[in-house]
CHARMM-style PDB file with segment names, atoms N, HN, CA, C and O in Angstrom:
ATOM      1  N   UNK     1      -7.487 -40.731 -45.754  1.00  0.00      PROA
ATOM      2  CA  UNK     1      -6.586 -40.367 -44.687  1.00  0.00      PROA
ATOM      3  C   UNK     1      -5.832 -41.598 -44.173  1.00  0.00      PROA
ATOM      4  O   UNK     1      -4.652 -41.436 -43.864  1.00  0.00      PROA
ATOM      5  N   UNK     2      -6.449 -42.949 -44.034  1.00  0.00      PROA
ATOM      6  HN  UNK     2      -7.408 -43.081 -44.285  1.00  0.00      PROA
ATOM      7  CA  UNK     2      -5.636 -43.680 -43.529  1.00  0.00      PROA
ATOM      8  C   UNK     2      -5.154 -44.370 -44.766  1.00  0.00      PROA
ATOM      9  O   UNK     2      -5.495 -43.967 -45.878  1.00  0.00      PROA
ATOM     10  N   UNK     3      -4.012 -45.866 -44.521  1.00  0.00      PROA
ATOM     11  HN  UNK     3      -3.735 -46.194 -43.618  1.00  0.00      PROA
ATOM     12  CA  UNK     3      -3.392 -46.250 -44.953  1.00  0.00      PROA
ATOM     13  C   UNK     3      -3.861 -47.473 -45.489  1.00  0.00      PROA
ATOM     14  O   UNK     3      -3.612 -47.948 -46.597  1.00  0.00      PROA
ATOM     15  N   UNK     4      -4.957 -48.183 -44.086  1.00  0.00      PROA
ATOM     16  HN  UNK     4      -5.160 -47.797 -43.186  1.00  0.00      PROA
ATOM     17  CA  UNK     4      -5.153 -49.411 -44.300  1.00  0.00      PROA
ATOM     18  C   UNK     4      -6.820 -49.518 -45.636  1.00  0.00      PROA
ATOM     19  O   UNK     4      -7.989 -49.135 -45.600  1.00  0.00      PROA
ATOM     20  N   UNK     5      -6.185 -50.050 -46.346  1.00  0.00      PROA
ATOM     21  HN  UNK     5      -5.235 -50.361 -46.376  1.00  0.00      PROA
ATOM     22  CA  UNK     5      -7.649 -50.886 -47.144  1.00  0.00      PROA
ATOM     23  C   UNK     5      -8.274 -51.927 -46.469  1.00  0.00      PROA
ATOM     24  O   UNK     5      -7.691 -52.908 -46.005  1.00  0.00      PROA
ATOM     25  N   UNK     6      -9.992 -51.604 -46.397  1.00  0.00      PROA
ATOM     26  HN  UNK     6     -10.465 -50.807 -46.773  1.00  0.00      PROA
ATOM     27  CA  UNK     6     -10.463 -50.527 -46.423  1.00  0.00      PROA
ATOM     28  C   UNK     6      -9.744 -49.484 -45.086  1.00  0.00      PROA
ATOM     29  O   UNK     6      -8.808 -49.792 -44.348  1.00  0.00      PROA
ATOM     30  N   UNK     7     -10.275 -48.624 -45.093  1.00  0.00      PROA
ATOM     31  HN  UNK     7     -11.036 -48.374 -45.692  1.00  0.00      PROA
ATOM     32  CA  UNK     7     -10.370 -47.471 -43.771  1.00  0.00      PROA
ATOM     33  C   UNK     7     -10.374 -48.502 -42.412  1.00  0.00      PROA
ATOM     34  O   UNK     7     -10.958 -49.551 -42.144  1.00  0.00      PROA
ATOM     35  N   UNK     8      -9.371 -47.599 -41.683  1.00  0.00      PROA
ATOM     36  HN  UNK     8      -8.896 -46.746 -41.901  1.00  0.00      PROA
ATOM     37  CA  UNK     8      -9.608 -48.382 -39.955  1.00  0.00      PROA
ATOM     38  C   UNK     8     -11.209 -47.903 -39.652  1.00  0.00      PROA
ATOM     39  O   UNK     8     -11.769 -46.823 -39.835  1.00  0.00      PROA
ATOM     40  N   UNK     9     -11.588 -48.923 -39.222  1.00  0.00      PROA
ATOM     41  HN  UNK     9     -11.132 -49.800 -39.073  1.00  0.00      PROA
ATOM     42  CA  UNK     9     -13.150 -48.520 -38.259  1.00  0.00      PROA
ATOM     43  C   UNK     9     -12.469 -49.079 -37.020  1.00  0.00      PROA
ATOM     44  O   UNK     9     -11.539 -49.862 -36.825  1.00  0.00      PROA
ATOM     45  N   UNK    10     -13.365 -48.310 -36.197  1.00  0.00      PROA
ATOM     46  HN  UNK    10     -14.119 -47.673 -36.356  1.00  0.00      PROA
ATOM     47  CA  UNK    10     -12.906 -47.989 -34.808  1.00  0.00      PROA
ATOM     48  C   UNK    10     -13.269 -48.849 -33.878  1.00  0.00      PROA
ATOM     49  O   UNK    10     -12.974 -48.687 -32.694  1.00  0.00      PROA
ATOM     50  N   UNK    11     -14.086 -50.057 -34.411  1.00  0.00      PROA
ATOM     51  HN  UNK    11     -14.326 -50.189 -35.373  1.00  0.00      PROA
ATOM     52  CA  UNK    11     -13.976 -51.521 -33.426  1.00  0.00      PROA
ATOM     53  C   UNK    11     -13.628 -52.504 -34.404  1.00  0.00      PROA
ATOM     54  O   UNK    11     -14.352 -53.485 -34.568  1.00  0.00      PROA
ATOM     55  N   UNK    12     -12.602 -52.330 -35.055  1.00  0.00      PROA
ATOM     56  HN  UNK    12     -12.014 -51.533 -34.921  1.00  0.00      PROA
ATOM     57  CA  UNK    12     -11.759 -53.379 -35.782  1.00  0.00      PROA
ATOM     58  C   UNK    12     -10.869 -53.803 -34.769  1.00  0.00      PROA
ATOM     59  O   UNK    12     -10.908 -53.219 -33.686  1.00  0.00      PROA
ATOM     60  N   UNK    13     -10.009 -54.805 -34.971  1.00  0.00      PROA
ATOM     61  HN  UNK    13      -9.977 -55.278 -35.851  1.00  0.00      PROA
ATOM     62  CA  UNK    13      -9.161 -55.441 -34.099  1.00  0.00      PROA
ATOM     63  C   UNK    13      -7.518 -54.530 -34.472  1.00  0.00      PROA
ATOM     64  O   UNK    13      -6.576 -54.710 -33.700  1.00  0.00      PROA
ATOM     65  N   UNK    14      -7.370 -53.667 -35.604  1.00  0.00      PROA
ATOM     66  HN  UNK    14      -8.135 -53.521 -36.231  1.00  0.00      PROA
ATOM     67  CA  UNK    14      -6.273 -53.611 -36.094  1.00  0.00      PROA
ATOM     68  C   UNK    14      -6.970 -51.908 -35.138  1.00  0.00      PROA
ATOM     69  O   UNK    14      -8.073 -51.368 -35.054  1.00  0.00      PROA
ATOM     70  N   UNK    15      -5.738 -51.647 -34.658  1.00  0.00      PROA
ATOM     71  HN  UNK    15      -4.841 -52.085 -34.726  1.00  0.00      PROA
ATOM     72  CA  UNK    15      -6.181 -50.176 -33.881  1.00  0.00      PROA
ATOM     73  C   UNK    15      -5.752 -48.913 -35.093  1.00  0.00      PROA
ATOM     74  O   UNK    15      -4.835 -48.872 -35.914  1.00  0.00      PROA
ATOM     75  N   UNK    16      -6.468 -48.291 -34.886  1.00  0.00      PROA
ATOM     76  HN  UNK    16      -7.213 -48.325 -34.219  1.00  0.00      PROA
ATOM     77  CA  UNK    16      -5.826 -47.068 -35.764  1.00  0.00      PROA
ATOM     78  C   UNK    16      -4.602 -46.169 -35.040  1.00  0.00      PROA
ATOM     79  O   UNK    16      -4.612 -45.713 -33.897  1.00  0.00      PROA
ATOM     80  N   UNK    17      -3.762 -46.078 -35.847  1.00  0.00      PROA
ATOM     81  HN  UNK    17      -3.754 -46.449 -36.776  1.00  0.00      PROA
ATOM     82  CA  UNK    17      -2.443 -45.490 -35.564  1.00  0.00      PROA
ATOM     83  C   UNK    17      -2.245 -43.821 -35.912  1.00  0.00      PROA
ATOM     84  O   UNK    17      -2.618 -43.475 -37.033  1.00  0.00      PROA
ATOM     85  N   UNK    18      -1.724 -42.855 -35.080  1.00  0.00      PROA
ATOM     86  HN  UNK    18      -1.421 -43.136 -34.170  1.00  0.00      PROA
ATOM     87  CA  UNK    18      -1.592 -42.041 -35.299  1.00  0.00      PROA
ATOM     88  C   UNK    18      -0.303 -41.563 -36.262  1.00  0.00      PROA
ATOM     89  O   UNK    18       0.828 -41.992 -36.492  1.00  0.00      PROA
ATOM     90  N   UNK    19      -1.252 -40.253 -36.761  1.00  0.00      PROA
ATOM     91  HN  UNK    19      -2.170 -39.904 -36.575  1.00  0.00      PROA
ATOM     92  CA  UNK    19      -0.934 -39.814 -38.024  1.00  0.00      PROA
ATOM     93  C   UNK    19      -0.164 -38.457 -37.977  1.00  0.00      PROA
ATOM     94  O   UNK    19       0.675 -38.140 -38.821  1.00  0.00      PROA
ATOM     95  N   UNK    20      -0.617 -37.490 -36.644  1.00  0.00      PROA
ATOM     96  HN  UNK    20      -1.298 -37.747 -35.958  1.00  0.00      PROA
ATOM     97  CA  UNK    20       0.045 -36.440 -36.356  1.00  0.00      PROA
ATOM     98  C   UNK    20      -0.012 -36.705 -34.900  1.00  0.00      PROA
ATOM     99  O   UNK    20      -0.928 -37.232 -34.268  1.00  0.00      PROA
ATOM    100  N   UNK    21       1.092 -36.260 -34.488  1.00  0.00      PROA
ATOM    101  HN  UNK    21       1.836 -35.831 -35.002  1.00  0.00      PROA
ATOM    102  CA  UNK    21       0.996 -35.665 -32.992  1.00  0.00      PROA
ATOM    103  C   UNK    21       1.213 -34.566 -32.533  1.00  0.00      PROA
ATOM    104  O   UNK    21       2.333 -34.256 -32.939  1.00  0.00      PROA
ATOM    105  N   UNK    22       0.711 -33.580 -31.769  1.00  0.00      PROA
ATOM    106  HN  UNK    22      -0.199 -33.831 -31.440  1.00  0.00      PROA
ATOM    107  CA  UNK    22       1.157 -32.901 -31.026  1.00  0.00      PROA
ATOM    108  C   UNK    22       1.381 -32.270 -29.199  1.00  0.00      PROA
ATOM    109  O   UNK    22       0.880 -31.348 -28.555  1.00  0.00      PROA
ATOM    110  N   UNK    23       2.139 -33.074 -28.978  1.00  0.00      PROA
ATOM    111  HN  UNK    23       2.546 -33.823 -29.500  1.00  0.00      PROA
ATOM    112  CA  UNK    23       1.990 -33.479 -27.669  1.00  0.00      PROA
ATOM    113  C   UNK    23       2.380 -32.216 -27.274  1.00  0.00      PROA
ATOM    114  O   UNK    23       3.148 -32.404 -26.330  1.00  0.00      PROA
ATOM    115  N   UNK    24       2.255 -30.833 -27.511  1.00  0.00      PROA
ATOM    116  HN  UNK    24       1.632 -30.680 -28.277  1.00  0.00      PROA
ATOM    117  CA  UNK    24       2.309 -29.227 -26.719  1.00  0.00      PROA
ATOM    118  C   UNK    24       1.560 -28.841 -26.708  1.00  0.00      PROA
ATOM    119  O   UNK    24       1.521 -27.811 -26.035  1.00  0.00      PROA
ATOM    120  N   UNK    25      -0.151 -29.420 -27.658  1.00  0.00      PROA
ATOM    121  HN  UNK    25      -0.119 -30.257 -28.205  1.00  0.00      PROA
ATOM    122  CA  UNK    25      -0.840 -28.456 -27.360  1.00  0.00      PROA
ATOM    123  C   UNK    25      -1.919 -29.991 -26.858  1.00  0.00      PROA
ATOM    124  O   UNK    25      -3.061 -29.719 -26.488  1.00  0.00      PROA
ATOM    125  N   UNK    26      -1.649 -30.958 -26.869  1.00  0.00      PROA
ATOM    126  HN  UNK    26      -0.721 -31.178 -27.170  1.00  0.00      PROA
ATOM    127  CA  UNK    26      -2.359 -31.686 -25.580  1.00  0.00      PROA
ATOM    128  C   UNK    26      -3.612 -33.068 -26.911  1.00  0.00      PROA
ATOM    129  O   UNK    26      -4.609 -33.714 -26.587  1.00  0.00      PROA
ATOM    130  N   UNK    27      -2.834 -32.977 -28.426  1.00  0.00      PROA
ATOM    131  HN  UNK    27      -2.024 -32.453 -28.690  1.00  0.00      PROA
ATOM    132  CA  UNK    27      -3.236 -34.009 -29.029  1.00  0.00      PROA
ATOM    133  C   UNK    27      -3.129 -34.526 -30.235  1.00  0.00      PROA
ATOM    134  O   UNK    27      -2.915 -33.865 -31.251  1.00  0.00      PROA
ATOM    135  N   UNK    28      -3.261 -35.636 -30.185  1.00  0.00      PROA
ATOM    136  HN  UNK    28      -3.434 -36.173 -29.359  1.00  0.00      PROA
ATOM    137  CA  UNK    28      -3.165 -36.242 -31.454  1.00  0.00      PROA
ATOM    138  C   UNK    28      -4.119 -36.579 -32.609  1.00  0.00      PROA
ATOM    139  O   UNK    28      -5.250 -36.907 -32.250  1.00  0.00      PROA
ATOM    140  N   UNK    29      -3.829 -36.557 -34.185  1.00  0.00      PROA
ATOM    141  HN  UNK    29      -2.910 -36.291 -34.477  1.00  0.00      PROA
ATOM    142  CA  UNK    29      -4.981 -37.401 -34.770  1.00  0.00      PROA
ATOM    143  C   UNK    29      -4.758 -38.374 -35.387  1.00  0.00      PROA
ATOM    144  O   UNK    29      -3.690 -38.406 -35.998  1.00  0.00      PROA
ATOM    145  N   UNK    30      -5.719 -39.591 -35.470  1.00  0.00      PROA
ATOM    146  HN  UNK    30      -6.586 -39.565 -34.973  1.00  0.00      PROA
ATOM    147  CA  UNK    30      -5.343 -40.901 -35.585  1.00  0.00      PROA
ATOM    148  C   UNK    30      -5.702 -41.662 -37.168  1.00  0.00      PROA
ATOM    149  O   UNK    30      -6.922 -41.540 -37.278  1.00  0.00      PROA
ATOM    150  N   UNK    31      -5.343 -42.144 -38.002  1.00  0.00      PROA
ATOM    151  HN  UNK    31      -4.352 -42.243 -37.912  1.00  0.00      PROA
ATOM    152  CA  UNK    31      -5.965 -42.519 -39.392  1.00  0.00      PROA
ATOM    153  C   UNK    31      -7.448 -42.742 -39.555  1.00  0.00      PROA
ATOM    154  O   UNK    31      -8.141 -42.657 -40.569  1.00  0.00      PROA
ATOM    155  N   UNK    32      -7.799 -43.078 -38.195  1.00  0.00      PROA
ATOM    156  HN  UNK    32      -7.237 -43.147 -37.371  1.00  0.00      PROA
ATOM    157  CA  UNK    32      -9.430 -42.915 -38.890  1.00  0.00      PROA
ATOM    158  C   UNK    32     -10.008 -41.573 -39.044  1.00  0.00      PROA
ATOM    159  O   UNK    32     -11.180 -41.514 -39.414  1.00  0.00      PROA
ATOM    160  N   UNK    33      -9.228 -40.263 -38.768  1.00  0.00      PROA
ATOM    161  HN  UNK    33      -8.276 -40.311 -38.467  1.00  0.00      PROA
ATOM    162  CA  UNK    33     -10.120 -39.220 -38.745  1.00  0.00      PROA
ATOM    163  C   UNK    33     -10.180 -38.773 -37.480  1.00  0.00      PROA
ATOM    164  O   UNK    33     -10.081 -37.546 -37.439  1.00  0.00      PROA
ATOM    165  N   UNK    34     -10.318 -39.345 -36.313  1.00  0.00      PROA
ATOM    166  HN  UNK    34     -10.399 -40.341 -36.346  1.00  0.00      PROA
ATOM    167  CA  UNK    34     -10.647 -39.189 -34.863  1.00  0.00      PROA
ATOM    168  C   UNK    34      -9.334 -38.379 -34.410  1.00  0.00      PROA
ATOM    169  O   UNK    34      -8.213 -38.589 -34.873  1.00  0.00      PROA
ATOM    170  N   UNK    35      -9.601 -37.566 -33.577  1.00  0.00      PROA
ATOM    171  HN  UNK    35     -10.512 -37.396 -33.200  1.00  0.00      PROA
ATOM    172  CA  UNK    35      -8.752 -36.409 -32.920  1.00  0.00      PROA
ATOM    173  C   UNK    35      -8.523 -36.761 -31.055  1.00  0.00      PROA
ATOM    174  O   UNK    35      -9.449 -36.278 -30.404  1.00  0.00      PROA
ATOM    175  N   UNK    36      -7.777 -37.280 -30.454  1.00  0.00      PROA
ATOM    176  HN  UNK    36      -7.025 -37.672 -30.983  1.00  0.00      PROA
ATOM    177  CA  UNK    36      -7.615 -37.818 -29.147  1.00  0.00      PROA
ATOM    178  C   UNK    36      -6.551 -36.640 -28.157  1.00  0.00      PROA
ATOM    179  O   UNK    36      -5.350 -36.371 -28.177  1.00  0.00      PROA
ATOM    180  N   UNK    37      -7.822 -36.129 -27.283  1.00  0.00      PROA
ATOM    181  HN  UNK    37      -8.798 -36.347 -27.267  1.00  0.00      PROA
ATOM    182  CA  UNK    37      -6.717 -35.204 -26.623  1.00  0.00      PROA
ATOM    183  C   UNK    37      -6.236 -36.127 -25.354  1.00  0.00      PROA
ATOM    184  O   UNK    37      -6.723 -37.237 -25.141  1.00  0.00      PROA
ATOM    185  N   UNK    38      -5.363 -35.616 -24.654  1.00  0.00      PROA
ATOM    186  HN  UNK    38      -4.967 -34.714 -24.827  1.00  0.00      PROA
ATOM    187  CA  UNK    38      -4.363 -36.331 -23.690  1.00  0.00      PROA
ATOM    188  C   UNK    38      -5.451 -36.022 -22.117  1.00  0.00      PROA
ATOM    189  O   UNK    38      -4.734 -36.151 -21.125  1.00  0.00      PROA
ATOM    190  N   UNK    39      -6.494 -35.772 -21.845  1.00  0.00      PROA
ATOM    191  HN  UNK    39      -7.077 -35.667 -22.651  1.00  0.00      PROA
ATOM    192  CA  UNK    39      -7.103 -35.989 -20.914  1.00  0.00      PROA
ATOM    193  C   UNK    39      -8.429 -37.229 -21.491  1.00  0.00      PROA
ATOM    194  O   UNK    39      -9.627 -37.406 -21.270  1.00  0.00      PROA
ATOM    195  N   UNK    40      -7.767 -37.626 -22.002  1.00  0.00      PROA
ATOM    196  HN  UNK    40      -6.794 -37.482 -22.182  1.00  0.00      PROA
ATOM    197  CA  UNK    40      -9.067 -39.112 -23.005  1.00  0.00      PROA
ATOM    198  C   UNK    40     -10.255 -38.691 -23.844  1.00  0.00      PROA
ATOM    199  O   UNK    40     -11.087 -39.375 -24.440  1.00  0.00      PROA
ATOM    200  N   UNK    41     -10.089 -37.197 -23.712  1.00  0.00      PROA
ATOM    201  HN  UNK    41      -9.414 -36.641 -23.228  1.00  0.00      PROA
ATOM    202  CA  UNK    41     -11.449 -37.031 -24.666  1.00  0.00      PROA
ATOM    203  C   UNK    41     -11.167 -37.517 -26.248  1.00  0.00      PROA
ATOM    204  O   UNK    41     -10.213 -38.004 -26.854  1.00  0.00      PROA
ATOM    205  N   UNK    42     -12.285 -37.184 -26.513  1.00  0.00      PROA
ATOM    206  HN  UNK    42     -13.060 -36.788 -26.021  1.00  0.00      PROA
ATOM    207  CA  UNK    42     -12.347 -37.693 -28.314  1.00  0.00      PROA
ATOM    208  C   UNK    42     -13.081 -36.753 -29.202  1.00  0.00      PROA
ATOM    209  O   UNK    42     -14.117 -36.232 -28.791  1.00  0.00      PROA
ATOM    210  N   UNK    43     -12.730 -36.560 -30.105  1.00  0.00      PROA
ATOM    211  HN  UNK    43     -11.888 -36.983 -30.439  1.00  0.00      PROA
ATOM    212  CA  UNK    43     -13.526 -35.407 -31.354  1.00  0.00      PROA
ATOM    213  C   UNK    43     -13.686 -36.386 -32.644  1.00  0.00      PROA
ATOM    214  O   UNK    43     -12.821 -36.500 -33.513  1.00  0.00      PROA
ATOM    215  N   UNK    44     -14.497 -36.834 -32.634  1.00  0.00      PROA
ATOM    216  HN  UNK    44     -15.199 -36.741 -31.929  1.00  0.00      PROA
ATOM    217  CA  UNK    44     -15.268 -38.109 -34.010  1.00  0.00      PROA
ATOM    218  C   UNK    44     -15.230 -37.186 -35.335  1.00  0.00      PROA
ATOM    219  O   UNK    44     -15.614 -36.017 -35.307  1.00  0.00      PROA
ATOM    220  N   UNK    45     -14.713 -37.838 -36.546  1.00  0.00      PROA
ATOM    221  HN  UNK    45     -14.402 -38.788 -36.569  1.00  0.00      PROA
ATOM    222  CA  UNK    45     -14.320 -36.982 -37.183  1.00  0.00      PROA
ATOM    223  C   UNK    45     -16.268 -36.402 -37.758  1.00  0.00      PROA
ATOM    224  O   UNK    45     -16.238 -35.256 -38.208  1.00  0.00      PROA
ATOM    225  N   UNK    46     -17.282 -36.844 -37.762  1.00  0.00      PROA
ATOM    226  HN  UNK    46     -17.306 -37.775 -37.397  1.00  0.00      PROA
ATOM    227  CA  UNK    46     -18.697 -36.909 -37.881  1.00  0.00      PROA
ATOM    228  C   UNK    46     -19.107 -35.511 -36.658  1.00  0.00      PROA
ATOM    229  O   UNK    46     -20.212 -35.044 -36.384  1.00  0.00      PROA
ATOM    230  N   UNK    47     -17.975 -35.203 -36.220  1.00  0.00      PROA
ATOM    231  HN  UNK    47     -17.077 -35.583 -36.443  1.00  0.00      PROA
ATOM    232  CA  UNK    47     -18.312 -33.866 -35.216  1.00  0.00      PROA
ATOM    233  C   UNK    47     -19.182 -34.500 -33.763  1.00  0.00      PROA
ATOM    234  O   UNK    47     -19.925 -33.630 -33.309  1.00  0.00      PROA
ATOM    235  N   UNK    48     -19.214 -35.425 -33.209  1.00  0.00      PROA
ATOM    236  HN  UNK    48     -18.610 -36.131 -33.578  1.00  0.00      PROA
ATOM    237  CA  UNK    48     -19.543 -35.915 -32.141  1.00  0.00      PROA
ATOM    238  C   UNK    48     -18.315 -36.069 -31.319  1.00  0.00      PROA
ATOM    239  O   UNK    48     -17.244 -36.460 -31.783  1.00  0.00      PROA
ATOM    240  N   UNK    49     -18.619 -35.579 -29.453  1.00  0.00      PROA
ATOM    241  HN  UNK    49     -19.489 -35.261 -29.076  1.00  0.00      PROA
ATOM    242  CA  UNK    49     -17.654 -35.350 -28.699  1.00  0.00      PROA
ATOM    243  C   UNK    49     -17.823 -36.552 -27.558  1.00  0.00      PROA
ATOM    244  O   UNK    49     -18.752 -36.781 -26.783  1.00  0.00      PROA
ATOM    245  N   UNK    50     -16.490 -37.260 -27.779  1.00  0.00      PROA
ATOM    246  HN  UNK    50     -15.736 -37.074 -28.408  1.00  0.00      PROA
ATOM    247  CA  UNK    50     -16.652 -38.085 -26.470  1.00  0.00      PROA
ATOM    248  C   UNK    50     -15.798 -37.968 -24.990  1.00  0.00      PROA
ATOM    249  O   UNK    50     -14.669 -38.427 -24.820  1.00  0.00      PROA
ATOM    250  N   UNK    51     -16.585 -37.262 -23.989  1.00  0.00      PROA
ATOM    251  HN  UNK    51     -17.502 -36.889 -24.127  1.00  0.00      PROA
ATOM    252  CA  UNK    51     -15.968 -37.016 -22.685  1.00  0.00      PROA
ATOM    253  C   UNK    51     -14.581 -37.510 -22.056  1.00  0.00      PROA
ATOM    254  O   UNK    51     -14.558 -38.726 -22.249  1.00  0.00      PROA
ATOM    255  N   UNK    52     -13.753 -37.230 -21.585  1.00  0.00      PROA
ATOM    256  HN  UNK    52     -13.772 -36.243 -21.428  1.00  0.00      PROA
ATOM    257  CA  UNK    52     -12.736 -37.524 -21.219  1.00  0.00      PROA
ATOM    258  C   UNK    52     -13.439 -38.551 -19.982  1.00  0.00      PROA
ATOM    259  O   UNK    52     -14.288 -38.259 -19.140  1.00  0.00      PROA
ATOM    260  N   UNK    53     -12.841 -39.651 -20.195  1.00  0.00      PROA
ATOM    261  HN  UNK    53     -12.152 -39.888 -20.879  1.00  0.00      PROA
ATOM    262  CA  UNK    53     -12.943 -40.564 -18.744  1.00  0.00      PROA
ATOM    263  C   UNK    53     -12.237 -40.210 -17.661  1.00  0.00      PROA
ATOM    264  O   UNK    53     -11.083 -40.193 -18.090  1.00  0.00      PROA
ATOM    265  N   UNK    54     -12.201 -39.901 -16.473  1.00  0.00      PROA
ATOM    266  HN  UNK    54     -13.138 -39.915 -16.125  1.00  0.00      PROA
ATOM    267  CA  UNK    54     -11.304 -39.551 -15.667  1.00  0.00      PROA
ATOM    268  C   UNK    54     -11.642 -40.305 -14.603  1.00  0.00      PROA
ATOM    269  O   UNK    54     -12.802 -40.647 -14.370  1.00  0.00      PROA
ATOM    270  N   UNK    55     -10.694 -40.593 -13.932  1.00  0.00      PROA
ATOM    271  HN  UNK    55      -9.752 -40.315 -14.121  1.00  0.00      PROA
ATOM    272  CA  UNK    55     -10.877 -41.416 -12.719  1.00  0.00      PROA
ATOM    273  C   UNK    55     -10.993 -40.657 -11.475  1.00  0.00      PROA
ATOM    274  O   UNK    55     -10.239 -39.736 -11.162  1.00  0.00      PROA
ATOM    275  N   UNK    56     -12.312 -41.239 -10.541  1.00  0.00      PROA
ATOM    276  HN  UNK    56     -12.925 -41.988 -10.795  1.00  0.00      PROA
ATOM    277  CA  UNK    56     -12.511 -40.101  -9.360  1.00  0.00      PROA
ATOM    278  C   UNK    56     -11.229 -39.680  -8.066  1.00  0.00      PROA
ATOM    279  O   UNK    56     -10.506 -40.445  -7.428  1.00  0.00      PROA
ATOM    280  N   UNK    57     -11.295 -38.696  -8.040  1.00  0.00      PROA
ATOM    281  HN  UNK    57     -11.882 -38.074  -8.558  1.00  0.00      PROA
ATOM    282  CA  UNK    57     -10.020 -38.269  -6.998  1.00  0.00      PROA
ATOM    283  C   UNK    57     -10.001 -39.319  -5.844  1.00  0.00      PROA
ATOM    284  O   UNK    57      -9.085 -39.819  -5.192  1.00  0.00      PROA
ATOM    285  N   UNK    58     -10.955 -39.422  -5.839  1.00  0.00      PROA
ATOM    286  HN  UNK    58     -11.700 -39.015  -6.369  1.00  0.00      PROA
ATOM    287  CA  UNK    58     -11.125 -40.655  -4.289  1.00  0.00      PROA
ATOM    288  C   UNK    58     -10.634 -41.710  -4.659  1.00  0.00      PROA
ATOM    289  O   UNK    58     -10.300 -42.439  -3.725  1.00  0.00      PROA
ATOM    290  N   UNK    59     -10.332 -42.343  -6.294  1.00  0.00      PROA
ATOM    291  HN  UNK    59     -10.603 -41.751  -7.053  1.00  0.00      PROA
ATOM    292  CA  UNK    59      -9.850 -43.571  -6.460  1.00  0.00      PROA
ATOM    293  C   UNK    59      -8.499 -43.922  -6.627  1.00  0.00      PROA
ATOM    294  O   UNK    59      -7.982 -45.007  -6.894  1.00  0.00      PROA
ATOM    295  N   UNK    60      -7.953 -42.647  -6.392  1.00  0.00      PROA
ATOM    296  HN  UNK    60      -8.373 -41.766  -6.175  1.00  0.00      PROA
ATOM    297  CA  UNK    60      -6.418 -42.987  -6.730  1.00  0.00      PROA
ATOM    298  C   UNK    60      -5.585 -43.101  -5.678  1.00  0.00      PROA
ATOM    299  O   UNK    60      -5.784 -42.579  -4.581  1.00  0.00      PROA
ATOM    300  N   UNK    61      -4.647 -43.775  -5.978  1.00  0.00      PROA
ATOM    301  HN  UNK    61      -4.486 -44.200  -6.869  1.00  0.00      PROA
ATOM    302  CA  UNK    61      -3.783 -44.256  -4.935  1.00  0.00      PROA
ATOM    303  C   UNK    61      -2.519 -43.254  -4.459  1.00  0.00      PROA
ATOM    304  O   UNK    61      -1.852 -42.809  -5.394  1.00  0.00      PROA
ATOM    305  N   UNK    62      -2.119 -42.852  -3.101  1.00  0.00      PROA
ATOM    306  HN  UNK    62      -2.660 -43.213  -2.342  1.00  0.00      PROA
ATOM    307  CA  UNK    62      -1.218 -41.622  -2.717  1.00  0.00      PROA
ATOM    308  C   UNK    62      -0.708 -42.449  -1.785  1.00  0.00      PROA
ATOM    309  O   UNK    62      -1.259 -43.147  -0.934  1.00  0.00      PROA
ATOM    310  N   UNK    63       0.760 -42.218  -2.149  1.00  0.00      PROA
ATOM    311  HN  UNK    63       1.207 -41.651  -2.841  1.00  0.00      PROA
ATOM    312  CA  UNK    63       1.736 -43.253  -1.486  1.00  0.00      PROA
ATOM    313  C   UNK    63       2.259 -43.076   0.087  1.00  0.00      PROA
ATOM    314  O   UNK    63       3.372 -42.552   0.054  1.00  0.00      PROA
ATOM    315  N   UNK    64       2.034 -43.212   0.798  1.00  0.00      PROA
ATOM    316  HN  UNK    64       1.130 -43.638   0.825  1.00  0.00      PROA
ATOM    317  CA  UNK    64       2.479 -42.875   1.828  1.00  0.00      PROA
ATOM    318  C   UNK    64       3.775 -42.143   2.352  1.00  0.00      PROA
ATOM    319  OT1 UNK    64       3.925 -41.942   3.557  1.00  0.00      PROA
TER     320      UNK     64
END
């Protein structure tokens, strides 16, 4: 699937670049296999799910 020899691994310094997007239904997938929806979650292409990080409502800043 990806481009680079070998395969992007996912704490290499070279980031893996996306391969499809679809920014209507809320994501993209990236040359390593990994699937990134637009609230930060992650779908490992190994079928492991990583939680969307979200920042707590109390931490954000509302402008006066």
């Amino acid at each position: 699937m990806c481009a680079h020899q070998p395969s992007c691994p996912r704490n290499e310094s070279r980031a893996p670049h996306v391969v499809a997007a679809h920014p209507e239904q809320g994501w993209s997938l990236l040359c390593d296999g990994v699937i990134v929806f637009d609230d930060t979650g992650e779908l490992l292409p190994d079928g492991r799910v990583i939680a969307p990080h979200r920042v707590p409502a109390d931490h954000l800043v509302v402008a006066a």
